[in-house]
N, CA, C and O atoms as CSV, one atom per row, in Angstrom:
chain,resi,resn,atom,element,x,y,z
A,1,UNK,N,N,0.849,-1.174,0.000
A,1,UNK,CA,C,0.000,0.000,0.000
A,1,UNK,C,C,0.894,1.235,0.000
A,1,UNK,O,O,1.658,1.494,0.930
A,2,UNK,N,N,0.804,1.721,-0.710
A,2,UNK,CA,C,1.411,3.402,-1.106
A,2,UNK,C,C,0.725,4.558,-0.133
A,2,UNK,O,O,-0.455,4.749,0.159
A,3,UNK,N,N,2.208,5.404,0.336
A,3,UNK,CA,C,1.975,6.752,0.852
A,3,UNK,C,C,0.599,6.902,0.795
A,3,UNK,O,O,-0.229,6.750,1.692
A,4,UNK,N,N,0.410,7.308,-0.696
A,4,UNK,CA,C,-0.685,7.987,-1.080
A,4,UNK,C,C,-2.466,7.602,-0.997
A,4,UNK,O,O,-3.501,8.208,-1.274
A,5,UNK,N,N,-2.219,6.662,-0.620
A,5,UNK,CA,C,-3.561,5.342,-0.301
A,5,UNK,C,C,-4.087,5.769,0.794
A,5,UNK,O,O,-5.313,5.833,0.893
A,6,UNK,N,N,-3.184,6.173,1.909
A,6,UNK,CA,C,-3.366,6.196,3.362
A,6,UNK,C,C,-3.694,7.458,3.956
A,6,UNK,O,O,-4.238,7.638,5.046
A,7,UNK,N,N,-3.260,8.415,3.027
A,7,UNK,CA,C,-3.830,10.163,3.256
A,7,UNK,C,C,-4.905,10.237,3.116
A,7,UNK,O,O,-5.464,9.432,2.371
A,8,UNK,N,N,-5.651,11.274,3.803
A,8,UNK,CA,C,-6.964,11.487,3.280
A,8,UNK,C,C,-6.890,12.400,1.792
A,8,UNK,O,O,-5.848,12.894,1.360
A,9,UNK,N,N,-7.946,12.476,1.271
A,9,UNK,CA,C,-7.997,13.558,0.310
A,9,UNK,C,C,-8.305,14.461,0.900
A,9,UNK,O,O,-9.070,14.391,1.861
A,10,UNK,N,N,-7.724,15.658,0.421
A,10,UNK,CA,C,-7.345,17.017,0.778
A,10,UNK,C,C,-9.031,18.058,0.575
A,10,UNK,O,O,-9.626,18.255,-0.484
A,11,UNK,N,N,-9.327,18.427,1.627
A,11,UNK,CA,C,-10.320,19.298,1.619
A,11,UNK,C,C,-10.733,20.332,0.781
A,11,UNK,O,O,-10.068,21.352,0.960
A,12,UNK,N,N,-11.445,20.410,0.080
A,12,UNK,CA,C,-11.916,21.571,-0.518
A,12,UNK,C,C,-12.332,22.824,0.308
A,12,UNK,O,O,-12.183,23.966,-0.125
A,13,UNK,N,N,-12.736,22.604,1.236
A,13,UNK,CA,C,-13.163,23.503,2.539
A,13,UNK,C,C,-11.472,23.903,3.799
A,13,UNK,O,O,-10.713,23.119,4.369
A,14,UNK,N,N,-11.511,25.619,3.763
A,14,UNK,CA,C,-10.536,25.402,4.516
A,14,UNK,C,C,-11.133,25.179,6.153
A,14,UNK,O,O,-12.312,25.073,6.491
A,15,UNK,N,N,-10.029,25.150,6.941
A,15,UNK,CA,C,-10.653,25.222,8.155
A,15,UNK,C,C,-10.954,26.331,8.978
A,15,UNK,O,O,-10.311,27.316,9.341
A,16,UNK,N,N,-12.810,25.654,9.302
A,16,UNK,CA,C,-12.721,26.848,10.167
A,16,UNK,C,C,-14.333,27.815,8.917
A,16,UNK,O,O,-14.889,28.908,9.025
A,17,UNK,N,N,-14.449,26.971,8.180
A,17,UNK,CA,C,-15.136,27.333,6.867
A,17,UNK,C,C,-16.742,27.119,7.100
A,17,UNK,O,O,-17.780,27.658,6.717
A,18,UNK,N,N,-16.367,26.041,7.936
A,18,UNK,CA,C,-18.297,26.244,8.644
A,18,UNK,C,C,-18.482,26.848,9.750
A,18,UNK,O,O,-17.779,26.650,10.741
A,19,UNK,N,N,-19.796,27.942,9.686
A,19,UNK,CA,C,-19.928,28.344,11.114
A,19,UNK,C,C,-21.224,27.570,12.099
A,19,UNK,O,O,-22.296,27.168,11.647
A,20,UNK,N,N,-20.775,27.505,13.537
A,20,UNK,CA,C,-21.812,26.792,14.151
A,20,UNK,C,C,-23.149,27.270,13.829
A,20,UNK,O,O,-23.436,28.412,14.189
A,21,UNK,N,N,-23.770,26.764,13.379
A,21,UNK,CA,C,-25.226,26.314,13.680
A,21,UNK,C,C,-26.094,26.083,15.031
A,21,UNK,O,O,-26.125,24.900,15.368
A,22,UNK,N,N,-26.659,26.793,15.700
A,22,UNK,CA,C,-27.236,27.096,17.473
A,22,UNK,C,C,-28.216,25.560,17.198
A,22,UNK,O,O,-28.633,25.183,16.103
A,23,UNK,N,N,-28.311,25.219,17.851
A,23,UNK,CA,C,-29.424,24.188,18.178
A,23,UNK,C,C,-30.652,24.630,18.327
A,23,UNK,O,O,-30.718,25.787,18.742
A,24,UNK,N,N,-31.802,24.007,18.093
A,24,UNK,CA,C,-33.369,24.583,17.982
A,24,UNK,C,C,-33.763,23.731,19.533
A,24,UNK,O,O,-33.072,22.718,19.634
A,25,UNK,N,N,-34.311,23.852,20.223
A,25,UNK,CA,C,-35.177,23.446,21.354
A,25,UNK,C,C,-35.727,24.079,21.633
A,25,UNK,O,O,-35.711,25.300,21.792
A,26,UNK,N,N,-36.893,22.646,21.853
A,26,UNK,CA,C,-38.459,23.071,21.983
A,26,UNK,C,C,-38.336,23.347,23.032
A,26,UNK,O,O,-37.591,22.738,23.799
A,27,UNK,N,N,-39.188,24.560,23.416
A,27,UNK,CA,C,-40.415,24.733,24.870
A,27,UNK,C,C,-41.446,23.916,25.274
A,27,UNK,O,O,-42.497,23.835,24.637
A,28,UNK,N,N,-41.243,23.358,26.199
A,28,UNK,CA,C,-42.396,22.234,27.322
A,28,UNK,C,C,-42.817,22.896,28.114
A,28,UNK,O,O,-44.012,22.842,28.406
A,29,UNK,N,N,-41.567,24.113,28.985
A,29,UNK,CA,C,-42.521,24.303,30.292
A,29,UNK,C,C,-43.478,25.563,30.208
A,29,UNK,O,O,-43.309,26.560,29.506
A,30,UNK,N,N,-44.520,25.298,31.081
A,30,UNK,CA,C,-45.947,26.779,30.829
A,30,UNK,C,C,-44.736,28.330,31.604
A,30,UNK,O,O,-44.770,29.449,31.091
A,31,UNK,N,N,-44.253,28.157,32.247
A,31,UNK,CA,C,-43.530,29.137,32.887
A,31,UNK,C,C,-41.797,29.441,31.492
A,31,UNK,O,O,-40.757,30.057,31.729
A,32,UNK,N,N,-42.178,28.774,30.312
A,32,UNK,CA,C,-41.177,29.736,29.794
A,32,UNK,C,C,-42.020,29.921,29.016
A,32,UNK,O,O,-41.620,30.909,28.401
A,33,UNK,N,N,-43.242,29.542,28.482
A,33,UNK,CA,C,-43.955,30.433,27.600
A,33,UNK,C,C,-44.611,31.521,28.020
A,33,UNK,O,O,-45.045,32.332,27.201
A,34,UNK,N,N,-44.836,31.750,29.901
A,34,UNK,CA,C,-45.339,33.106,30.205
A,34,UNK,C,C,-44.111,33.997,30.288
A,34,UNK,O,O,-44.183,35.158,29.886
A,35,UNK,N,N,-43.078,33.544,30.751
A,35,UNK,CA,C,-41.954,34.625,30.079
A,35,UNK,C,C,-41.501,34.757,29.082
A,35,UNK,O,O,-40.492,35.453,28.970
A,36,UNK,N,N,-41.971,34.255,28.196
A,36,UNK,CA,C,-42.137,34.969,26.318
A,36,UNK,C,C,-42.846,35.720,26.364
A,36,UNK,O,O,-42.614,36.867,25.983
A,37,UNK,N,N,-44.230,35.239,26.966
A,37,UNK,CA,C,-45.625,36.279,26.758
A,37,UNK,C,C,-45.266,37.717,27.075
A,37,UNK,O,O,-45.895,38.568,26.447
A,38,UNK,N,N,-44.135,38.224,28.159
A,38,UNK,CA,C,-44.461,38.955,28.673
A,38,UNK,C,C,-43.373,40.261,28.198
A,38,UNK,O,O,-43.358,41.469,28.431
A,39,UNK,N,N,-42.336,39.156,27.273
A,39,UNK,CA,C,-41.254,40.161,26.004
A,39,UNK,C,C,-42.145,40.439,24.531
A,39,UNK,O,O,-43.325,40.305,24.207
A,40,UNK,N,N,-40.968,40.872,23.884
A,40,UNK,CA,C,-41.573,41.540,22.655
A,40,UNK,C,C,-42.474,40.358,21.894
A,40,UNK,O,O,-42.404,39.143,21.711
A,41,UNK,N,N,-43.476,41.608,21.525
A,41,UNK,CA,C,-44.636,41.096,20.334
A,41,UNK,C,C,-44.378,41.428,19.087
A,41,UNK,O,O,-43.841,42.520,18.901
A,42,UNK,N,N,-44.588,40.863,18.328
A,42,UNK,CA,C,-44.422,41.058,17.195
A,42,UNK,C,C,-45.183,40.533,16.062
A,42,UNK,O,O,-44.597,39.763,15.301
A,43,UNK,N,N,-46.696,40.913,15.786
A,43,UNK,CA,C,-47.874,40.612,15.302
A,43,UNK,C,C,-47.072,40.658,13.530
A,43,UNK,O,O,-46.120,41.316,13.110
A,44,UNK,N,N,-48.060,39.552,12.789
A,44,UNK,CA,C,-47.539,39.530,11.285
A,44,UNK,C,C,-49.194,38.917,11.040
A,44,UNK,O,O,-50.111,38.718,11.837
A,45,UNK,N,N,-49.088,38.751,9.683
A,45,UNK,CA,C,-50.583,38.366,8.920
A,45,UNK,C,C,-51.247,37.109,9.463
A,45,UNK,O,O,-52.423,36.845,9.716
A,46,UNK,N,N,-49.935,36.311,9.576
A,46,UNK,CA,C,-50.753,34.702,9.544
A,46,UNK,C,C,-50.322,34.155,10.983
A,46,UNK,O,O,-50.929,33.089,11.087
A,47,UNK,N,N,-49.251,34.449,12.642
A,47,UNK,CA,C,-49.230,34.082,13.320
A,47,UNK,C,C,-48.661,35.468,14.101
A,47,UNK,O,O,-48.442,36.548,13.552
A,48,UNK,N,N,-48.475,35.130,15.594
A,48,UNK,CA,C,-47.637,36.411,16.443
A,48,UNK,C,C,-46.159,35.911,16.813
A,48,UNK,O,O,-45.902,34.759,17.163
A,49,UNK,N,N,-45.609,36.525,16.737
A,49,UNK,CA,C,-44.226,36.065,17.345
A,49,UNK,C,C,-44.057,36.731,18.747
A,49,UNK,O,O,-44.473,37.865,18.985
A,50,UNK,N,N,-43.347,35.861,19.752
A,50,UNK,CA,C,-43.082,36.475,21.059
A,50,UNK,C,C,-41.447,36.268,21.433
A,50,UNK,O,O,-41.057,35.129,21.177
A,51,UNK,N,N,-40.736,36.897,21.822
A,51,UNK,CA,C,-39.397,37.028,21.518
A,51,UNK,C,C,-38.838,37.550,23.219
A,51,UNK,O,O,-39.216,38.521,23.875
A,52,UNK,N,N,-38.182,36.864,23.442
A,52,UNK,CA,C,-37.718,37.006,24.881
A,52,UNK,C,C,-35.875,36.540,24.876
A,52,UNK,O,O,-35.470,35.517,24.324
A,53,UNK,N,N,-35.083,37.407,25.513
A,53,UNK,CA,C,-33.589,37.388,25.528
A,53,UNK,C,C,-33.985,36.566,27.111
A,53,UNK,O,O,-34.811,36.796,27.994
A,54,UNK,N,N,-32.604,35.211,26.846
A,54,UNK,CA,C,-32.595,34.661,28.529
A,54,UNK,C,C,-31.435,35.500,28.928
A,54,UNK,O,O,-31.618,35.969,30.051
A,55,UNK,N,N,-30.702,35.726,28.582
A,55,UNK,CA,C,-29.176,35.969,29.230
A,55,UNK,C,C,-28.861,35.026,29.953
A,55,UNK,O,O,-28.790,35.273,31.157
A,56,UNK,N,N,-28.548,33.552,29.459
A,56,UNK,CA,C,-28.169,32.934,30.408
A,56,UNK,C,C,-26.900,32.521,29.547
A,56,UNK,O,O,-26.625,31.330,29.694
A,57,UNK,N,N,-26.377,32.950,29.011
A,57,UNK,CA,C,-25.461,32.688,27.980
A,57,UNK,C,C,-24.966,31.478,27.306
A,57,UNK,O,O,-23.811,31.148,27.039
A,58,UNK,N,N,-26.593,30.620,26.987
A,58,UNK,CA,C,-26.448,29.438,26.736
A,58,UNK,C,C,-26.706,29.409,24.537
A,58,UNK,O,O,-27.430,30.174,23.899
A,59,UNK,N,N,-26.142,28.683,24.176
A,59,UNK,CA,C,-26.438,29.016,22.613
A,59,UNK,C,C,-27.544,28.220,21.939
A,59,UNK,O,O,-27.577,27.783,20.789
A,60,UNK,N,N,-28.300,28.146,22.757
A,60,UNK,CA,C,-29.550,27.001,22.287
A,60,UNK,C,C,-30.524,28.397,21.577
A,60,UNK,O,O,-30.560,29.559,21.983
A,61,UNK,N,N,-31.096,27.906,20.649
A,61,UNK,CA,C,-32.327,29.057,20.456
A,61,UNK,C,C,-33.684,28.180,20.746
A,61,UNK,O,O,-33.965,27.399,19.836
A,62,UNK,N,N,-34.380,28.188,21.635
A,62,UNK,CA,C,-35.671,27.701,22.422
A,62,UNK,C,C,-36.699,28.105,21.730
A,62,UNK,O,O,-36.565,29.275,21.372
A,63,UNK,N,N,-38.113,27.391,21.244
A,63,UNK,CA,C,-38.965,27.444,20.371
A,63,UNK,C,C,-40.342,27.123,20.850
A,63,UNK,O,O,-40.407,25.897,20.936
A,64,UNK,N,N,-41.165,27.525,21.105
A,64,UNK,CA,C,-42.114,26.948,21.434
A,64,UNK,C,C,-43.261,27.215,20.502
A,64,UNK,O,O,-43.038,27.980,19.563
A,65,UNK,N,N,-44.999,26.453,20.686
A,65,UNK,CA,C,-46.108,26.330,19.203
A,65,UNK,C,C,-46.794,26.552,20.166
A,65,UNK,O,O,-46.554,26.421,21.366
A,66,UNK,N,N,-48.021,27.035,19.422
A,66,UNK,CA,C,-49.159,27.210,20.319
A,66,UNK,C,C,-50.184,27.941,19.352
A,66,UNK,O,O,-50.042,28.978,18.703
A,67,UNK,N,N,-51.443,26.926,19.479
A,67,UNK,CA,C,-52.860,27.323,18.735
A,67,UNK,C,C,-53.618,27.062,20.180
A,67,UNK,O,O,-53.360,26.379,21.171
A,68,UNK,N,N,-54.674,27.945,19.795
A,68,UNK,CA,C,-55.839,27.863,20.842
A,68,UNK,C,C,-57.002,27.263,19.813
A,68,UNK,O,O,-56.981,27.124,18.590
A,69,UNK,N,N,-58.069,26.952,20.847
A,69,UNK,CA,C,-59.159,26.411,19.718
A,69,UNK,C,C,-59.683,27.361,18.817
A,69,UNK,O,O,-60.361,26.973,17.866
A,70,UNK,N,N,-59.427,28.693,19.018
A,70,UNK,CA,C,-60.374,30.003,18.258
A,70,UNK,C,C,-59.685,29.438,16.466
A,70,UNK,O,O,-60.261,29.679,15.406
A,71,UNK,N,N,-58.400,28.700,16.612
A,71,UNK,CA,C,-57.547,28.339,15.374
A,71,UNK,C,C,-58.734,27.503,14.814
A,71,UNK,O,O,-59.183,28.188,13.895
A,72,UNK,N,N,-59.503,26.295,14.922
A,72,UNK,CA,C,-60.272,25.676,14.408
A,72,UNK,C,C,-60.174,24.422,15.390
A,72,UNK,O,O,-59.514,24.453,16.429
A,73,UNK,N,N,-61.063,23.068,14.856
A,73,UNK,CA,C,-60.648,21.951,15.356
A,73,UNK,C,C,-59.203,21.369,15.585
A,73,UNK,O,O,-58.195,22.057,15.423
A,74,UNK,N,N,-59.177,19.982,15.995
A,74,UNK,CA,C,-57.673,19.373,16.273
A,74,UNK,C,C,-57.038,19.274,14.840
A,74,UNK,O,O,-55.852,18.946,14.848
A,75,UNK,N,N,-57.524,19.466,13.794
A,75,UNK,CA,C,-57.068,19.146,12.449
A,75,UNK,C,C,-56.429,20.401,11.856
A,75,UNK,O,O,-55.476,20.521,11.086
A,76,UNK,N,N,-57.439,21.542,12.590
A,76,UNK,CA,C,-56.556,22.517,12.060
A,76,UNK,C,C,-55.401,23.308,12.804
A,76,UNK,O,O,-54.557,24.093,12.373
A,77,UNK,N,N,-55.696,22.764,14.224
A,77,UNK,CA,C,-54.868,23.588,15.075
A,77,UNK,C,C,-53.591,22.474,14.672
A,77,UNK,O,O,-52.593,23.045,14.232
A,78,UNK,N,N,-53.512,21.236,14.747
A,78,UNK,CA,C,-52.273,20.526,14.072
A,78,UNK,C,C,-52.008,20.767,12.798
A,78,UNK,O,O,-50.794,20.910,12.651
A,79,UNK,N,N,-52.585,20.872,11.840
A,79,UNK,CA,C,-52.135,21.480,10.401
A,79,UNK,C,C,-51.311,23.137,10.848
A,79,UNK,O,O,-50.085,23.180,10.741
A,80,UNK,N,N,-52.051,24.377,11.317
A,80,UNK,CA,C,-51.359,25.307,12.098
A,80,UNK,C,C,-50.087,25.266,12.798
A,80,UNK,O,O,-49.280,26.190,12.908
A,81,UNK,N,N,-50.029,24.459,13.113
A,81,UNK,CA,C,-48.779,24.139,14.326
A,81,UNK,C,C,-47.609,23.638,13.483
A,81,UNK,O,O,-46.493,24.130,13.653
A,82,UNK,N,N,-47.885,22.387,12.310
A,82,UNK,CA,C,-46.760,22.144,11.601
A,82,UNK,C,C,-46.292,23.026,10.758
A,82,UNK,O,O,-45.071,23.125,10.636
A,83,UNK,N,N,-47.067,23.754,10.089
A,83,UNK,CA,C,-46.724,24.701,9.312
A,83,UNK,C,C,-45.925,25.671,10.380
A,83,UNK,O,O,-44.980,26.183,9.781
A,84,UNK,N,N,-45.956,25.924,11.188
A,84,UNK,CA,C,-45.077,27.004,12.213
A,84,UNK,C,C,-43.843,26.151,12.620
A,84,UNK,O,O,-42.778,26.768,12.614
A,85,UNK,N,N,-43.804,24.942,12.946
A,85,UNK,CA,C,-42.824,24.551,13.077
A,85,UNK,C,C,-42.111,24.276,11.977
A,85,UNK,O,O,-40.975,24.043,12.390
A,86,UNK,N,N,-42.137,24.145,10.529
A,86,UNK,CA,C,-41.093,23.980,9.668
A,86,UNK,C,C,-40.649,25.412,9.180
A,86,UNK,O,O,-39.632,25.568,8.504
A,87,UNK,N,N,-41.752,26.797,9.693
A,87,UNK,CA,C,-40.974,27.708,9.251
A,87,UNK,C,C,-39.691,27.849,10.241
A,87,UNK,O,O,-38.531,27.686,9.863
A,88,UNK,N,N,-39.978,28.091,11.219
A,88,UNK,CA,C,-39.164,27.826,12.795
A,88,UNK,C,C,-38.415,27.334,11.711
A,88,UNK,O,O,-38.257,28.138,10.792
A,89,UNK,N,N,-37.761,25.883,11.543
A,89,UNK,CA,C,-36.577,25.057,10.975
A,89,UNK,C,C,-36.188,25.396,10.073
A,89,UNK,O,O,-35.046,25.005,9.830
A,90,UNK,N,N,-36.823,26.253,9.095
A,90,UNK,CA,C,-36.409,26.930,7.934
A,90,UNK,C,C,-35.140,28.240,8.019
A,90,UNK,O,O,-34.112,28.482,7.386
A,91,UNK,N,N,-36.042,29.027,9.430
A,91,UNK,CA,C,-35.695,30.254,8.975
A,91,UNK,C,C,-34.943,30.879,10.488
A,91,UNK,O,O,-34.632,32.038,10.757
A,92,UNK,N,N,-34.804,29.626,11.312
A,92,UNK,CA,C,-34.353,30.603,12.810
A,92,UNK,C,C,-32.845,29.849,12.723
A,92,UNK,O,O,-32.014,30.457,13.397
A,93,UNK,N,N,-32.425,28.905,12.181
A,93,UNK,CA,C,-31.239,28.550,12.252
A,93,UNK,C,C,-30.107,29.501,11.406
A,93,UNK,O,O,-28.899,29.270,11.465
A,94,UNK,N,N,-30.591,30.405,10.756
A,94,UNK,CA,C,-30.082,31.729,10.027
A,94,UNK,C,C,-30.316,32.929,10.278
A,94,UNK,O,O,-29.516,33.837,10.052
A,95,UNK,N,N,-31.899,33.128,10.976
A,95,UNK,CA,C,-32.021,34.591,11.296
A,95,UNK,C,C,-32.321,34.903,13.010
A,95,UNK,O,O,-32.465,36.011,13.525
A,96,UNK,N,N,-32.368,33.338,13.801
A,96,UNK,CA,C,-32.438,33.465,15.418
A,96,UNK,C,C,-31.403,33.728,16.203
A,96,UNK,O,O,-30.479,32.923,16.095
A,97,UNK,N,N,-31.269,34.523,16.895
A,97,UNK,CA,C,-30.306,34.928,18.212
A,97,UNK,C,C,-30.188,34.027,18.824
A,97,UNK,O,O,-31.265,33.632,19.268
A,98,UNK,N,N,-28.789,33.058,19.284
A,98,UNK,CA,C,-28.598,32.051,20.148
A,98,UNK,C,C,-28.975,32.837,21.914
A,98,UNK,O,O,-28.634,34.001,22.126
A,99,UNK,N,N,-29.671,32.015,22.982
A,99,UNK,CA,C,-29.716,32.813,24.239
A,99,UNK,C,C,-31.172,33.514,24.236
A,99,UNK,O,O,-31.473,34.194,25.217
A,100,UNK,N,N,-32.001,33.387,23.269
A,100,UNK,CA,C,-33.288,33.963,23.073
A,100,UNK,C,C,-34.457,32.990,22.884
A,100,UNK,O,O,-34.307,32.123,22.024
A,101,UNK,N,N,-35.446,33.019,23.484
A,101,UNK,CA,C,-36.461,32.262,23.455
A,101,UNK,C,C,-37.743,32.399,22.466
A,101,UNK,O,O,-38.494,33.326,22.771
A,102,UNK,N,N,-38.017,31.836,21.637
A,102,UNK,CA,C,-39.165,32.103,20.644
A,102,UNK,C,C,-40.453,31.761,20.840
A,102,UNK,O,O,-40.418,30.600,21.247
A,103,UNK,N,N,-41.815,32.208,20.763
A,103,UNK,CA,C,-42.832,31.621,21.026
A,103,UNK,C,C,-43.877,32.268,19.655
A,103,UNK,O,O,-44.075,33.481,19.584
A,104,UNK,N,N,-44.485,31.298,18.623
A,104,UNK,CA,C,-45.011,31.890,17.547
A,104,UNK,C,C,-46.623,31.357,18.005
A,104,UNK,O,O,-46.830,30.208,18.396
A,105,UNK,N,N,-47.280,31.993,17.928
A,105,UNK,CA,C,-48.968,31.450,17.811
A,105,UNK,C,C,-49.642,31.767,16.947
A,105,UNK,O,O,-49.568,32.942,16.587
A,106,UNK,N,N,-50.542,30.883,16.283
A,106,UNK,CA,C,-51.057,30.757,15.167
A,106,UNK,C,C,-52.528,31.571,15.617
A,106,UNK,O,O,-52.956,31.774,16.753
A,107,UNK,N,N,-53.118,31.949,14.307
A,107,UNK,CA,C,-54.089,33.132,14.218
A,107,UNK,C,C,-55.155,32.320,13.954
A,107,UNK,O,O,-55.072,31.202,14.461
A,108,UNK,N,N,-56.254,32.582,13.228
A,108,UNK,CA,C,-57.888,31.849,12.926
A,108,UNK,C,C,-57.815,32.366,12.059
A,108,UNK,O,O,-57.405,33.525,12.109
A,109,UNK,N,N,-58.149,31.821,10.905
A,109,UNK,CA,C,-58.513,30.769,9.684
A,109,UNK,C,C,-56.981,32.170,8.463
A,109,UNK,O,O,-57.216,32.848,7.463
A,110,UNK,N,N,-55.638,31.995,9.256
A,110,UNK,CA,C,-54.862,32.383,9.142
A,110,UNK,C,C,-53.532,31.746,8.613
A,110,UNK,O,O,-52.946,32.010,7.563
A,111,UNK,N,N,-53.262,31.028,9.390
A,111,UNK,CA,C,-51.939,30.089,9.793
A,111,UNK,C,C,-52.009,28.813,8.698
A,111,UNK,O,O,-50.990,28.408,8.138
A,112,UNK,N,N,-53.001,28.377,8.524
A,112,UNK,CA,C,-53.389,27.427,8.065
A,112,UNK,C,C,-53.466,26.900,6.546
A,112,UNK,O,O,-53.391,25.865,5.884
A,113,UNK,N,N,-53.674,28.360,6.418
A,113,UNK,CA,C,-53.952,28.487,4.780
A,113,UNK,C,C,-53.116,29.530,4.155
A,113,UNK,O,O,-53.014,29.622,2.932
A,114,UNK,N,N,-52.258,30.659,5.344
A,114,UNK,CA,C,-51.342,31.796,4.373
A,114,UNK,C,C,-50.729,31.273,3.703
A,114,UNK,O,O,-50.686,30.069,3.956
A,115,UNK,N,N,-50.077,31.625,2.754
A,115,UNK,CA,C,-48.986,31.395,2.030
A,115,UNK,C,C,-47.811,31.109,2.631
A,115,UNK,O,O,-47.264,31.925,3.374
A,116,UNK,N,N,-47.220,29.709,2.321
A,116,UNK,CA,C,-45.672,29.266,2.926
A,116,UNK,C,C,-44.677,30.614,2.769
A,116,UNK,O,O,-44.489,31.601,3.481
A,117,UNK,N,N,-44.280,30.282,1.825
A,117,UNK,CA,C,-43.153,31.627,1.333
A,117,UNK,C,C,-43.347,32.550,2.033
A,117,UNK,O,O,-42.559,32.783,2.950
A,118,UNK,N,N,-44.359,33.278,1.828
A,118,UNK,CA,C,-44.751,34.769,3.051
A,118,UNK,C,C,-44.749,34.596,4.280
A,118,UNK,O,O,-44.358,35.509,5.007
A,119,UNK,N,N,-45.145,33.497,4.762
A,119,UNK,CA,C,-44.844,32.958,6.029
A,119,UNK,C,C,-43.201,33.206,6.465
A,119,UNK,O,O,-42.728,34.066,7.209
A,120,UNK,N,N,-42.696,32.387,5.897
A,120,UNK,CA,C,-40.944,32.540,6.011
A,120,UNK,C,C,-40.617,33.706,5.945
A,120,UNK,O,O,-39.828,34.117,6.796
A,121,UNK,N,N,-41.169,34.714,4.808
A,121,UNK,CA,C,-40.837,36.085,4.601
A,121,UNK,C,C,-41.358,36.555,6.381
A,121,UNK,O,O,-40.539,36.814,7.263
A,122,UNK,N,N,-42.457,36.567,6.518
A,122,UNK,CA,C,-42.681,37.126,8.103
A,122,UNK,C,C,-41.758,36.814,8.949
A,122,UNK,O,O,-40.984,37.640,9.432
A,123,UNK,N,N,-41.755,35.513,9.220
A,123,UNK,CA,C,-41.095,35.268,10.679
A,123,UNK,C,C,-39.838,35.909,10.610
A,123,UNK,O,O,-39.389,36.375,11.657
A,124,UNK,N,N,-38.818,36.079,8.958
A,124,UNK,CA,C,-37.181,36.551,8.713
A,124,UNK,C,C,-37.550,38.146,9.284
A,124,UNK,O,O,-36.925,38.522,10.276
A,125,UNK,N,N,-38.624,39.142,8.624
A,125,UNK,CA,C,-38.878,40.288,9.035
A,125,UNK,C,C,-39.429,40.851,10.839
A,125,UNK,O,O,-39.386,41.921,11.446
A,126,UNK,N,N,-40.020,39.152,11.228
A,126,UNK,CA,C,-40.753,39.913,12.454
A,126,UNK,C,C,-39.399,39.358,13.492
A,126,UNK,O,O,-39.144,40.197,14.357
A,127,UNK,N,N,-38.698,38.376,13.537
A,127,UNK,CA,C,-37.021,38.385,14.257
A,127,UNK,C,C,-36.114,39.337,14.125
A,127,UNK,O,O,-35.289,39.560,15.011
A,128,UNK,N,N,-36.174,40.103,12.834
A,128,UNK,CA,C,-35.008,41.451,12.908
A,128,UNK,C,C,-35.987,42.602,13.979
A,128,UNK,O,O,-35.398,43.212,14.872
A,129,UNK,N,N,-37.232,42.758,13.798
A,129,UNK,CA,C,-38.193,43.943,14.576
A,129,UNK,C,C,-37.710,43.369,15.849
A,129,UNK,O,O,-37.055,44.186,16.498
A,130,UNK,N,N,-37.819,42.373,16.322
A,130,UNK,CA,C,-37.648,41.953,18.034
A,130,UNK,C,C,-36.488,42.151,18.072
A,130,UNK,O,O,-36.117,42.278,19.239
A,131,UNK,N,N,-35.424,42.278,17.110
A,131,UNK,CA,C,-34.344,42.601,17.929
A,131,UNK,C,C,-33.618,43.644,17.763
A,131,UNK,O,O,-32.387,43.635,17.773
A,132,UNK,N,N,-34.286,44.564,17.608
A,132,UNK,CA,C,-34.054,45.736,17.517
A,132,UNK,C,C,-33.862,46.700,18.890
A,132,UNK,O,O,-33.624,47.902,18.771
């Protein structure tokens, strides 16, 4: 077996060429979604965003969903909810503050049916307003 067998091939990427990526975690407990409730709002067409800094200087960005029944039945408040969570995965791993807590809630007969794309367009526009 030759030198050359045993090297790796040489990176196209130098080092140092990717930047971390924050981790997404969900919100479970009712006491961090009332301390979202109680930071910035940030109303858009099809859901609200609630935006809260922890300062705990941890790099997780924390996420939490939430429809009430005024959203429709269980079909639509779960149709509502996924659609918020893949924008979440779309668009906070590029435009979310690591150390900040997110809480989006879906609207009536809103969430469900807006437009994807504009959706994404909101949540990228209503995260720069909260952190302003």
């Amino acid at each position: 077996m030759s030198v050359a067998s045993q090297t790796p091939p040489p990176s196209s990427a130098s080092p140092g060429a990717f930047c971390h990526v924050p981790s997404l975690v969900t919100l479970t407990k009712r006491a961090d979604f009332l301390l979202a409730a109680r930071a910035a709002r940030v109303p858009t067409p099809a859901f609200l965003l609630q935006a809260r800094n922890r300062d705990d200087g941890t790099s997780d960005i924390r996420i939490g969903f939430t429809c009430s029944k005024k959203v429709g039945n269980a079909v639509a408040r779960n149709r509502a909810k996924r659609r918020l969570r893949e924008i979440a995965r779309a668009v906070l791993p590029t435009e979310g503050t690591p150390g900040w807590d997110y809480v989006l809630i879906g609207r009536k007969d809103a969430t469900a049916t807006h437009d994807f794309k504009a959706m994404q367009a909101d949540l990228a526009r209503a995260l720069r307003k909260a952190h302003r």
